[in-house]
C-alpha positions in Angstrom: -22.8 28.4 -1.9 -21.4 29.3 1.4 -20.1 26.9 4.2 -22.3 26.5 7.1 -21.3 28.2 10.3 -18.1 26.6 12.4 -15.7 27.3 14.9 -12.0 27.5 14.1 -9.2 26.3 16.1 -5.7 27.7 15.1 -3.3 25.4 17.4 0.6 26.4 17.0 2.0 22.4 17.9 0.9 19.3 17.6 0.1 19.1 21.3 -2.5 21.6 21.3 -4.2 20.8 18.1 -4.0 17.0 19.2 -6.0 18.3 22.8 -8.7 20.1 20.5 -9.2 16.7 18.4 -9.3 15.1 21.9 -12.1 18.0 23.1 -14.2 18.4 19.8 -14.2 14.5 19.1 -16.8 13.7 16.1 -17.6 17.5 15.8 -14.5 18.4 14.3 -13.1 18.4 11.3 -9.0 18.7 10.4 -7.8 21.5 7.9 -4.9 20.8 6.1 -4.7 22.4 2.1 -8.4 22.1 2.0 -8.1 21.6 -1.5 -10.9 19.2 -0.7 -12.5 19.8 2.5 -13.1 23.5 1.7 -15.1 22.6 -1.8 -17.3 20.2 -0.2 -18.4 22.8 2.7 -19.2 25.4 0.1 -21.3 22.9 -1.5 -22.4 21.4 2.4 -21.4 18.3 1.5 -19.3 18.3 4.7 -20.5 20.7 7.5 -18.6 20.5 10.6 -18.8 22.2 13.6 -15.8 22.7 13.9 -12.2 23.5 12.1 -8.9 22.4 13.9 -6.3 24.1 10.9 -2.9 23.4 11.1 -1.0 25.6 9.0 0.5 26.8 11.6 2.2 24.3 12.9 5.6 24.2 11.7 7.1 21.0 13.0 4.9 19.0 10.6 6.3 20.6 7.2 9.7 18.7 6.4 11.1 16.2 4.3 14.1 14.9 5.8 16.3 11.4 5.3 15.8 8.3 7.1 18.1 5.5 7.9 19.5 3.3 5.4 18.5 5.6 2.6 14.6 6.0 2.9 12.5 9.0 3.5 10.3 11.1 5.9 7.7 13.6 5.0 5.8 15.4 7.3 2.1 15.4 7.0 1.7 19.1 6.0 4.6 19.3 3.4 3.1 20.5 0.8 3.1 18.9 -2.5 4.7 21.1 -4.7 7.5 20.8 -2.3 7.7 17.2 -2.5 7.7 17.3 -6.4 10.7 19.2 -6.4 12.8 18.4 -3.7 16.2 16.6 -4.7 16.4 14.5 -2.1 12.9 12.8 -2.7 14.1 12.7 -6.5 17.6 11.2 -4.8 15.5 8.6 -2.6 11.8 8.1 -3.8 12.1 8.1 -7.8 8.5 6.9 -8.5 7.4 9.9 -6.2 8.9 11.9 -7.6 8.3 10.8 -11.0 4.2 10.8 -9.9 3.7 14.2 -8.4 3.3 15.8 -11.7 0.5 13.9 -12.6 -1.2 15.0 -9.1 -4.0 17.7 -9.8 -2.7 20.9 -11.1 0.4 23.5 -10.0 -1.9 25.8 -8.5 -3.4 22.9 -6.0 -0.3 21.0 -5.7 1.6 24.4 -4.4 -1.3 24.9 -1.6 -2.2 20.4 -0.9 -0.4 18.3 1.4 0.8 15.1 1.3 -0.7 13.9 4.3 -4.0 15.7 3.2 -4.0 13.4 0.2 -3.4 10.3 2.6 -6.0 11.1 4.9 -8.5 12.3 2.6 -8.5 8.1 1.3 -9.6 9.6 -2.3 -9.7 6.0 -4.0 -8.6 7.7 -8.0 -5.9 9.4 -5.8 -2.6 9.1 -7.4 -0.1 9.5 -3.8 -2.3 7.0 -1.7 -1.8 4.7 -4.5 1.9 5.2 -4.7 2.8 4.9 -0.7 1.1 1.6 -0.7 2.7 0.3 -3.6 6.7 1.7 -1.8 5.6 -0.4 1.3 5.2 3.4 3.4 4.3 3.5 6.9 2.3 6.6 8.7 3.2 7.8 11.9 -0.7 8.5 13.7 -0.4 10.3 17.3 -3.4 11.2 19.7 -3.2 12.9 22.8 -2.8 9.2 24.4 -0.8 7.1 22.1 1.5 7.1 19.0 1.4 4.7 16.4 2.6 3.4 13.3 0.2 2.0 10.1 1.4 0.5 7.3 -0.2 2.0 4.4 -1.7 -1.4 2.9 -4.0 -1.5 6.1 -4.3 2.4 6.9 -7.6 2.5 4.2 -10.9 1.3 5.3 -12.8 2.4 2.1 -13.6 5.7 -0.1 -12.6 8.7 2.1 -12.6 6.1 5.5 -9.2 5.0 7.2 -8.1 4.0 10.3 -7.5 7.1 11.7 -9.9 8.1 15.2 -11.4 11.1 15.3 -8.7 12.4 17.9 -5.9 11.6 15.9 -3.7 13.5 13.3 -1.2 11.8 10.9 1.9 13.1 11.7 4.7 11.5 9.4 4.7 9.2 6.0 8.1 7.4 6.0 9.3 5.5 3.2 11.6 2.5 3.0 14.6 2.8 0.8 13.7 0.8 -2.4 16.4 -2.4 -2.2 19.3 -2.7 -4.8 18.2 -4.0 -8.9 14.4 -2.7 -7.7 12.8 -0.8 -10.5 9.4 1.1 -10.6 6.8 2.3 -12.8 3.2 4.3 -13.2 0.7 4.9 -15.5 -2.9 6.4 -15.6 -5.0 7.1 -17.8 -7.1 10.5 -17.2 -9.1 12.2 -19.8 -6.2 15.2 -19.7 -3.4 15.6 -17.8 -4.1 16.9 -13.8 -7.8 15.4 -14.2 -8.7 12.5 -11.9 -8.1 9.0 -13.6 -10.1 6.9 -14.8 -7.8 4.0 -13.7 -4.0 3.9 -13.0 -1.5 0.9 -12.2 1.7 1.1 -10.0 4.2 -0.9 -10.0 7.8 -2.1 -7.6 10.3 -5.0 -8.2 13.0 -6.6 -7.2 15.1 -8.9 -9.2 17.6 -11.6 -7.4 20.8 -12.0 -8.4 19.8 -14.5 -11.3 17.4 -11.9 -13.2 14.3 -13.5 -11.6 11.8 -11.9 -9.8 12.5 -11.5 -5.8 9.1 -9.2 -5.2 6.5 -7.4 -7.1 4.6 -4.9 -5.5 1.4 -4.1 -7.8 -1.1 -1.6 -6.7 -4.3 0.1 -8.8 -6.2 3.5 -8.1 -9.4 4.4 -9.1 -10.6 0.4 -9.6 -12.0 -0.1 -6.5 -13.0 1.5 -3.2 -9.2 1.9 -1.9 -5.9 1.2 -3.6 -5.9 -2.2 -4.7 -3.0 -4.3 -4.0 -3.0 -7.3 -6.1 -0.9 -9.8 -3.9 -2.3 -12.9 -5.0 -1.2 -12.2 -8.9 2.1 -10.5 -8.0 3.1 -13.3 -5.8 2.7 -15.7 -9.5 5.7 -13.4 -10.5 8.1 -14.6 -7.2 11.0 -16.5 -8.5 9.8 -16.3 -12.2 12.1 -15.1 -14.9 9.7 -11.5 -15.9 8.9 -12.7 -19.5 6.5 -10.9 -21.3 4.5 -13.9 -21.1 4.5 -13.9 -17.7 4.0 -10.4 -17.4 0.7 -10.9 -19.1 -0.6 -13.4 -17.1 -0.1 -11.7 -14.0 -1.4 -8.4 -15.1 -4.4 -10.9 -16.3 -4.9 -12.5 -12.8 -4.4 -9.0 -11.1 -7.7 -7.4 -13.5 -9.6 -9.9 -12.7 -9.8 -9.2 -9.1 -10.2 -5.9 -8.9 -14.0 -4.4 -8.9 -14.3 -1.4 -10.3 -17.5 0.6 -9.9 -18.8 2.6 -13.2 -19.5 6.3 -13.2 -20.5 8.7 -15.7 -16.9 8.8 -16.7 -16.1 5.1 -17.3 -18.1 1.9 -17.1 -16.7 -0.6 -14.3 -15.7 -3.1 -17.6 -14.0 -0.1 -18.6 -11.8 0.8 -16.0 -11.1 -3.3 -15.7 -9.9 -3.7 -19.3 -7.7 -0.2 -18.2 -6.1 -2.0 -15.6 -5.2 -5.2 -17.3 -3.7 -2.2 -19.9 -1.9 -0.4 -17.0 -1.2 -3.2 -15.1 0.8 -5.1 -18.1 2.5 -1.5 -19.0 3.8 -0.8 -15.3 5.2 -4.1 -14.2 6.9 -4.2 -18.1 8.5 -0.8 -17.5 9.2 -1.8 -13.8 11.2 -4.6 -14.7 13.2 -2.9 -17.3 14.2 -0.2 -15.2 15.3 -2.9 -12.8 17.5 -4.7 -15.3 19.3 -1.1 -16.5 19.8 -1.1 -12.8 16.9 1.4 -11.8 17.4 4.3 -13.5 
């Protein structure tokens, strides 16, 4: 099939696209890749009236470094650029460790990293992953400019927080602190597919070995990424024992709810994230104690 008619908007800044979001409201709909948007009009699953596309606008494609040793990305880099970029492997090692597993070379080298964000894909791998760094988004409208962190930017499956006259401008991440370590795993039914669950995980050990924070986040087990506070929290000031490794990844399935699809029953895809859960923060913490490498 064939989109249904629209009007296209070409704006060269984010001023003037920002003043056609402002003009178009509800009608419009923002082109960034269109690795997703542009399936779902050929099938007219979406059909709006109209397209603002962005690819022109150069001052929203850079990845640059941020005080005390974090990151910024802007929303249109795209994300074969942020796979291999030294300076995200340098300062974001579970990104850049993660981008591999995102889709496929030919739609990482045309999707954005902000596309993936604001699409709010729940089985999304780099919504997943930003939540679990503690990112914030920079969101600007034609009236105001401001910042989201990424635990409260999604509002459900493909919903956020974002208005209809706003664009997502940057994604900055924090600098992960000193003896942090990280981990991810997914399990897809082959490599680039969509999976059927996936766990991430980012700690911090205290000078003794215990456990300073635990950051613990699943994709694809419930209508958003699921951070599992109350079970990571069980971790805070706990020696990370397999034991207690167990019981948290335990307490952190247990809460998530999962929905089942033709892929993989809800009990499924909770029995994957006790798996994934008690594989990530085990890695996590062992890259911690080698001192995060």
């Amino acid at each position: 099939m064939k989109p249904a008619p629209f009007d296209y908007y070409a704006p060269a800044s984010v001023d003037e696209a920002l003043a056609d979001l402002a003009r178009l409201g509800y009608d419009a709909k923002v082109l960034a890749g269109g690795q997703s948007l542009i399936p779902a009009m050929n099938f007219r699953l979406a059909q709006p009236a109209a397209l603002v596309d962005l690819n022109r606008i150069d001052e929203l494609f850079y990845i640059r470094p941020a005080d005390g040793g974090g990151l910024a990305i802007g929303a249109m880099t795209r994300d074969s650029d942020v796979e291999h970029d030294p300076l995200v492997a340098e300062r974001a090692p579970l990104l850049h460790a993660v981008m591999p597993h995102v889709a496929h070379p030919q739609i990482r080298s045309r999707g954005t990293f902000g596309g993936s964000i604001a699409h709010a894909d729940p089985a999304a791998e780099i919504p997943a992953v930003t939540v679990a760094l503690g990112a914030r988004y920079l969101v600007r409208s034609s009236a105001r400019e401001r910042w989201i962190a990424a635990e409260d930017f999604y509002a459900g499956p493909f919903a956020t927080q974002l208005e209809p006259d706003e664009l997502l401008i940057e994604i900055a991440l924090p600098p992960l602190p000193p003896r942090s370590g990280w981990s991810f795993h997914e399990m897809a039914r082959q490599h680039g597919a969509f999976a059927l669950a996936g766990a991430v995980a980012v700690v911090t050990l205290d000078e003794q070995g215990r456990c300073g924070r635990a950051r613990l986040v699943f994709l694809n087990c419930g209508d958003k990424p699921q951070m599992a506070q109350h079970a990571a929290a069980l971790l805070a000031g706990q020696p990370p024992t397999l034991d207690a490794i167990r019981a948290v990844a335990e307490a952190a399935a247990s809460d998530v709810d999962p929905s089942g699809d033709i892929h993989a029953t809800a009990d499924y895809r909770r029995h994957l994230a006790l798996v994934l859960a008690r594989r990530a923060l085990a890695d996590a913490f062992e890259r911690a104690l080698r001192g995060g490498g």
